[in-house]
C-alpha positions in Angstrom: 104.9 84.5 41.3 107.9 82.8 40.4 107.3 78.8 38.6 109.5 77.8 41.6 107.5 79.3 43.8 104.3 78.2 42.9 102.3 76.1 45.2 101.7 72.7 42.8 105.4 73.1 41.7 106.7 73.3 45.1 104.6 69.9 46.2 105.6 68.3 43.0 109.2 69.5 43.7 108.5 67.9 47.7 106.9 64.5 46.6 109.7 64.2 43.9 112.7 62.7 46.3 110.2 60.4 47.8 108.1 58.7 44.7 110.6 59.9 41.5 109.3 60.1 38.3 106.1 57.9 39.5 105.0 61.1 41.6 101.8 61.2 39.5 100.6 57.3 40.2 101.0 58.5 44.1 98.8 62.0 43.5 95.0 62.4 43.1 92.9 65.4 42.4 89.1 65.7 42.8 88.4 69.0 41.4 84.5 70.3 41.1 82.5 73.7 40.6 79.1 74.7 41.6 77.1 77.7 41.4 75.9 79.6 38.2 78.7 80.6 36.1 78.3 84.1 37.0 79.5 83.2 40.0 81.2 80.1 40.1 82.6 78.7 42.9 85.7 76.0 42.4 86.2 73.0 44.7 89.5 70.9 44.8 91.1 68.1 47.1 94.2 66.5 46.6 95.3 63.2 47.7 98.3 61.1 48.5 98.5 57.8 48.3 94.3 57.9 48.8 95.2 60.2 52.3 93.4 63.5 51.8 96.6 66.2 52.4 94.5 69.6 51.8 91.1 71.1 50.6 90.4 74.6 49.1 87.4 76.4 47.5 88.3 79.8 45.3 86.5 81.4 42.3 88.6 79.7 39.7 90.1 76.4 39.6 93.3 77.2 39.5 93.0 79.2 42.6 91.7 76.0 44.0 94.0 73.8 43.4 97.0 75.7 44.0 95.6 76.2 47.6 95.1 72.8 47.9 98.1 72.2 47.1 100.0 74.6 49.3 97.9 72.8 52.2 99.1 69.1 50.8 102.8 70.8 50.6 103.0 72.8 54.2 101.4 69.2 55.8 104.7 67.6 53.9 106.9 69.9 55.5 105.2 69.8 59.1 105.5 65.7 58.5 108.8 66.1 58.0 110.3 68.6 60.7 108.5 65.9 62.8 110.2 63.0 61.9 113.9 64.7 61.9 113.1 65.9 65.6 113.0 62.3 66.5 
């Protein structure tokens, strides 16, 4: 996958016209794992400005949070199609 292409760079890339260089003070992750660590399972939520914008579970935390953030980024893109329709 391509650094352009990938899901956290892409929502950075999204969030960047809106909040500039203060993207991070807008952005918050909760990121957690549970099970044994033969079989770990990775939990991570991301937030914008305190408004949970996506959720994802995967085997590594990466995984997770690149999920989540593909979630956050397609919600920011569905947010604004909606706005330019009206």
């Amino acid at each position: 996958m391509s650094s352009l292409n990938h899901p956290r760079t892409l929502l950075n890339n999204a969030l960047q016209p809106m909040y500039g260089a203060a993207v991070h003070d807008h952005v918050r992750w909760e990121v957690y794992s549970q099970g044994p660590s033969n079989a770990t399972t990775w939990y991570a939520t991301i937030y914008i400005d305190d408004q949970n914008f996506g959720y994802a579970s995967a085997p590594t935390r990466g995984a997770a949070q690149d999920a989540a953030a593909q979630q956050a980024y397609e919600h920011l893109k569905q947010e604004k199609s909606t706005r330019n329709d009206l």
